[in-house]
KERO-846343 format. One record per residue (C-alpha): x, y, z. Coordinates in steps of 0.5 Angstrom, whole numbers, plus 2048, in hexadecimal, padded with zeros to 3 digits. Example, Ala and Ser with C-alpha at 12.3 -4.5 7.8 and 13.67 -1.06 7.14 Angstrom:
2
8197F7810
81B7FE80E
# end
This chain:
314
8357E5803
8327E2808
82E7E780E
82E7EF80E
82B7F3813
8257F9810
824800813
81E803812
81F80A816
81A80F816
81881681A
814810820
81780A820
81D80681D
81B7FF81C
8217FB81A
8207F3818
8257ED816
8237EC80E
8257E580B
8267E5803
81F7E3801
81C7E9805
81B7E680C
81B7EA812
81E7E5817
81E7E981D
81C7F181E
81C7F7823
8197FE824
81C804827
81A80B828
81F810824
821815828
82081A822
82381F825
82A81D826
82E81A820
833817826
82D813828
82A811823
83180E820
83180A827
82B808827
82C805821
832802822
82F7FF829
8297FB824
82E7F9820
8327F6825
82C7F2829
82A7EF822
8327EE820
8337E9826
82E7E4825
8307E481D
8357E4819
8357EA815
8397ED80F
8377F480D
8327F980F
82D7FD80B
82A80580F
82380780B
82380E80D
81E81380B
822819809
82781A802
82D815802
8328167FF
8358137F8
83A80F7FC
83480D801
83880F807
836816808
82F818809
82F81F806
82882180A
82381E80E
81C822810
81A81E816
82181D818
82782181B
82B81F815
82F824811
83582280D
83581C811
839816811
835811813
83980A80F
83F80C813
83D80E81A
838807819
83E803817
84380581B
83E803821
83C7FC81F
8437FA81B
83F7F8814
83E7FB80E
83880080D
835803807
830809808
829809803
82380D802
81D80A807
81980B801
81E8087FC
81F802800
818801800
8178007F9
81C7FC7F9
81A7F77FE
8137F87FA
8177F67F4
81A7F17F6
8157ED7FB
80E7F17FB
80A7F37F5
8107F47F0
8127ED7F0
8147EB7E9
8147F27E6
81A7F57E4
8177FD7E4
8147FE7EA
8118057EC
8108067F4
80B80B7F6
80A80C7FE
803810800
803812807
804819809
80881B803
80A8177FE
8108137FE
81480F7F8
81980A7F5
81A8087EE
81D8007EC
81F8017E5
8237FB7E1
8227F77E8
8277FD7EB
8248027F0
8258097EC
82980E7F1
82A8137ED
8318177EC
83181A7F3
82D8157F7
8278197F8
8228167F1
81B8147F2
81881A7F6
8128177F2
80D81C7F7
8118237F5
8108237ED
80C82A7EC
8068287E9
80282F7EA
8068357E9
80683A7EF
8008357F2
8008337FA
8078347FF
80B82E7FF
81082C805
81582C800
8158337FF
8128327F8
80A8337F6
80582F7F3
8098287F4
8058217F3
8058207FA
8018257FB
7FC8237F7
7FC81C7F8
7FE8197FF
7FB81A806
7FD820807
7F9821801
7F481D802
7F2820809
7F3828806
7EE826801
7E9824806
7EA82980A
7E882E803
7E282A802
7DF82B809
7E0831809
7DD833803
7D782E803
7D682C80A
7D0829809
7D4824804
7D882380A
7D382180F
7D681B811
7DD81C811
7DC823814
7D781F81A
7DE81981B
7E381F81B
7DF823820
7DC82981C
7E182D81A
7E582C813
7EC82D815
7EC82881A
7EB823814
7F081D814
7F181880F
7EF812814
7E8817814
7E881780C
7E981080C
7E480E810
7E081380E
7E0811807
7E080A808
7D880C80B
7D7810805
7D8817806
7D881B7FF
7DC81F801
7E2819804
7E18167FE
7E281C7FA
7E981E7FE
7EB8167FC
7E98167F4
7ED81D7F4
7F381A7F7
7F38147F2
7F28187EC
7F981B7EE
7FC8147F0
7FA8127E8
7FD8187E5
8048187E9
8058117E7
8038127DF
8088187DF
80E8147E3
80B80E7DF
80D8127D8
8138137DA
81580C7DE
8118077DA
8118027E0
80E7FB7E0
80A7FD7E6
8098027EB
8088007F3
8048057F8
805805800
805809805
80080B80A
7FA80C806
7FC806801
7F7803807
7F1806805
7F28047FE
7EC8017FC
7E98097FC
7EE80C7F7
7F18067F3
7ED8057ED
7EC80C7EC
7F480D7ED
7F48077E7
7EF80B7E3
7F28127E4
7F980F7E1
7F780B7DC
7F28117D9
7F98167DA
7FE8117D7
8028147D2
8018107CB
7FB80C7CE
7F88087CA
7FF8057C7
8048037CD
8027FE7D2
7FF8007D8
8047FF7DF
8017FC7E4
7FF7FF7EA
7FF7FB7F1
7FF7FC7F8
8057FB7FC
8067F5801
80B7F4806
8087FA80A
80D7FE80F
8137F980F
8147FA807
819800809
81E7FB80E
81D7F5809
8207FA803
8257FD806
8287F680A
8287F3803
82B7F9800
8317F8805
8327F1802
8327F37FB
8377FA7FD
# end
């Protein structure tokens, strides 16, 4: 098959690209999503998928959404940042652009994209993590990407890894992902501030003195200047990224694991310390190799290139 067309949609943009089979994006749009209205955000959609379509010749086309897509990946179940309910998004989109349309996790199709033509090449068991505000995931098992029985596999950020520990959005307490992602990272920072100022000097100085103004561009900058109590928030944040993936690495066994996400961009002030955590909470260590640890690489086009080469292989 030769060129299919990837959609990324997200709760503040839809990009859209023209992917060819080696992973190369041969043109590509930007829309903002009308999150709102479901209506809308199927015609805005269709209307970039035309656009790119008549310059090319184009043979299937793959949605990334966030939101739990169904087993079938026609339906997407539930999108938080989205009107989508029971929505479905393969036929709506499919019948206003007259091609075939699949529907994929957004986190899904990035693990796939970074499997096949990012950090997993060559690796055939591939565990995507993606840091950023929550914690996102996507699994590649045997070369195929794991869905799970109901389509809704991979929730890498919502294991429960504190009994009765800190609220989470999902409804459930002490989830990884509020021990180990931005969100987290910036809660952590704000506890320190207020527990030590004086340890928080600097960061406090850049976020305007008061600590629940703290933001996570604040703790980066902070913590790159040597602020004890930055750097404290980020080795807390990477002990529990080590620990999450010793335990998904006792049950997956993967070759790899690849990090992204938004704070996969300050890696140089948690990455090491991440390694260390989960070689020292592996289970059997010691006697089994250690899965590597690398960082992501095809950035915020990673979701349209997965879900466009996904399309292909429907």
């Amino acid at each position: 098959m030769g060129l299919t067309i990837g959609v990324d949609i997200g709760g503040t943009k839809v990009a859209a690209g023209v992917v060819d089979q080696d992973g190369r994006i041969v043109e590509h749009r930007l829309r903002p999503t009308p999150a709102e209205n479901p209506e809308l955000v199927a015609d805005t959609i269709a209307q970039v998928v035309k656009e790119l379509a008549e310059g090319h010749e184009i043979e299937a086309v793959g949605l990334g959404a966030a939101g739990f897509v169904d087993e079938t990946r026609s339906i997407v179940r539930f999108a938080p940042n989205l009107a989508w309910r029971e929505e479905p998004l393969q036929k709506k989109v499919s019948d206003l652009v007259g091609l075939p349309v699949v529907v994929e996790n957004d986190a899904n199709a990035m693990a796939w994209a970074e499997a096949r033509f990012g950090a997993g090449r060559g690796e055939s068991h591939v565990v995507c993590v993606t840091v950023g505000t929550g914690i996102g995931g996507g699994i590649v098992l045997d070369g195929s990407l794991y869905r799970g029985r109901w389509g809704m596999g991979a929730e890498l950020g919502h294991m429960q890894v504190i009994p009765d520990g800190r609220p989470c959005g999902c409804g459930n307490l002490g989830c990884w992902e509020q021990y180990a992602s931005g969100n987290a990272l910036v809660a952590e920072a704000r506890l320190n501030a207020e527990a030590d100022p004086a340890s928080a000097a600097r960061l406090l100085e850049i976020a305007g003195g008061t600590p629940g103004d703290v933001e996570g561009p604040e703790v980066t900058d902070a913590a790159r200047e040597g602020d004890p109590a930055s750097l404290a928030a980020f080795a807390s944040m990477a002990e529990w990224i080590g620990r999450g993936l010793s335990d998904l690495a006792a049950v997956l066994d993967p070759g790899c694991f690849i990090l992204g996400g938004g704070v996969s961009r300050a890696a140089d002030l948690w990455i090491d310390r991440a390694r260390e955590s989960f070689a020292a909470n592996l289970t059997g260590r010691g006697h089994r190799p250690l899965a590597d640890i690398r960082l992501a690489e095809l950035g915020a086009s990673a979701g349209l290139v997965g879900a466009a080469d996904l399309a292909r292989r429907r």
